[in-house]
Structures are given as structure tokens and as C-alpha cells.
C-alpha positions in Angstrom: 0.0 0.0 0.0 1.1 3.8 -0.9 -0.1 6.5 1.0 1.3 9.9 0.4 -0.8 13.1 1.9 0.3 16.4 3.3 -2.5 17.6 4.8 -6.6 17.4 5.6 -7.0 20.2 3.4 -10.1 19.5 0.7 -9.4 18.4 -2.6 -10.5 19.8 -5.9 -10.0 16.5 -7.6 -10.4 13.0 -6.6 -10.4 10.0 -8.8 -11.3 6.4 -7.3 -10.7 3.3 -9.7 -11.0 -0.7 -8.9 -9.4 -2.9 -11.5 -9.7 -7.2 -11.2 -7.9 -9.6 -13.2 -8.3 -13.3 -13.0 -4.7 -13.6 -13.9 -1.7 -11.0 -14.8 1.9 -11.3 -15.9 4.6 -8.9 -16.2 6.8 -8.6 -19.2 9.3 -6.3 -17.3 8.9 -4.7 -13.9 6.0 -1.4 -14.9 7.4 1.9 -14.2 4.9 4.4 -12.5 4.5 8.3 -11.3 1.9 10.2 -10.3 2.7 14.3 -10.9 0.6 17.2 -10.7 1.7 19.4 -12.8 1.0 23.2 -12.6 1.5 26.4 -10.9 0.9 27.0 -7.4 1.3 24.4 -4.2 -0.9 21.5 -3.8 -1.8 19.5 -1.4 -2.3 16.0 -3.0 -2.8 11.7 -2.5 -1.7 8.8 -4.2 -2.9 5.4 -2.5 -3.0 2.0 -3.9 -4.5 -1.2 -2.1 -3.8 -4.7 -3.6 -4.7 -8.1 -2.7 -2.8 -11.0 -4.4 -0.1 -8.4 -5.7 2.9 -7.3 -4.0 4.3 -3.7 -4.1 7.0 -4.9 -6.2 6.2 -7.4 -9.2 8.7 -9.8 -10.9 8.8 -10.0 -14.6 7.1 -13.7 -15.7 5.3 -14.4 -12.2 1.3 -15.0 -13.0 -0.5 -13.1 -10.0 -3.9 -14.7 -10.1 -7.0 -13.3 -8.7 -5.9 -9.8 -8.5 -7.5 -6.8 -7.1 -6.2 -2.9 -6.8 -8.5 -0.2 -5.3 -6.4 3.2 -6.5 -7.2 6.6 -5.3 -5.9 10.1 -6.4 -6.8 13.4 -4.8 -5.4 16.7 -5.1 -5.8 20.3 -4.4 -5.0 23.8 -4.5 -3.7 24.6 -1.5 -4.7 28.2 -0.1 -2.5 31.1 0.0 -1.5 31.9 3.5 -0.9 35.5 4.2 3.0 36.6 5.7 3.1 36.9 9.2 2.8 40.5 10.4 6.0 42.0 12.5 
């Protein structure tokens, strides 16, 4: 499992997705990123959960019964005024 937030702030954007496969196989280990691209600071998520598939595949393994619940929020944080002397 991946869980990256920064904060509780809301989000703007939040995508949920569940995919199932009775069997998969990897070629070559998958190289992944999740960006936000953009101006101004966000305050963002990236979590997978998986069941019957480790965090790190190996090429020409069949996972069988596999499951991944994946979850992406993100948000424009606010601006915060400067402190006042």
C-alpha cells in the first residue's frame, strides 16, 4: 500500500478506480508516477491497495486473482498571508 498526503485540506480532484484480473503477468517490472503538474502548491494523495499483488512485481510471475482499489486526490492549497512583524 502507498499513501502519500500532506495535509486534511479538501481536494478539488479526486479520482477512485478498482481494477480485477483473474490472472496478470509482467513482461518487465512497470514503471509508474503520479505528478501534478502546474502552478501554485498542492496538497495531493496517491494510495493504492492490492490483494494478491505485492508492491514490487517480478517480470514472468502470473498473480492470479488480483484486485487494486487506486485513489488520487489533489488540491490547490490556499495562500496563507506573511506573518505581520
Amino acid at each position: 500500500m502507498r499513501d502519500v498526503r500532506d495535509d486534511e485540506q479538501p481536494r478539488d480532484i479526486t479520482f477512485h478506480s478498482t481494477v480485477r484480473a483473474d490472472r496478470l503477468r509482467f513482461t518487465a517490472p512497470p514503471r509508474t508516477a503520479v505528478r501534478f503538474p502546474g502552478t501554485g502548491e498542492r496538497a495531493s494523495l496517491s494510495r493504492s491497495d492490492r490483494t494478491n499483488l505485492p508492491d514490487t512485481v517480478k517480470p514472468d510471475v502470473d498473480y492470479r486473482d488480483v484486485t487494486v482499489h487506486y485513489r488520487l486526490e489533489t488540491g490547490v492549497r490556499e495562500a496563507r498571508e506573511p506573518a505581520a512583524d
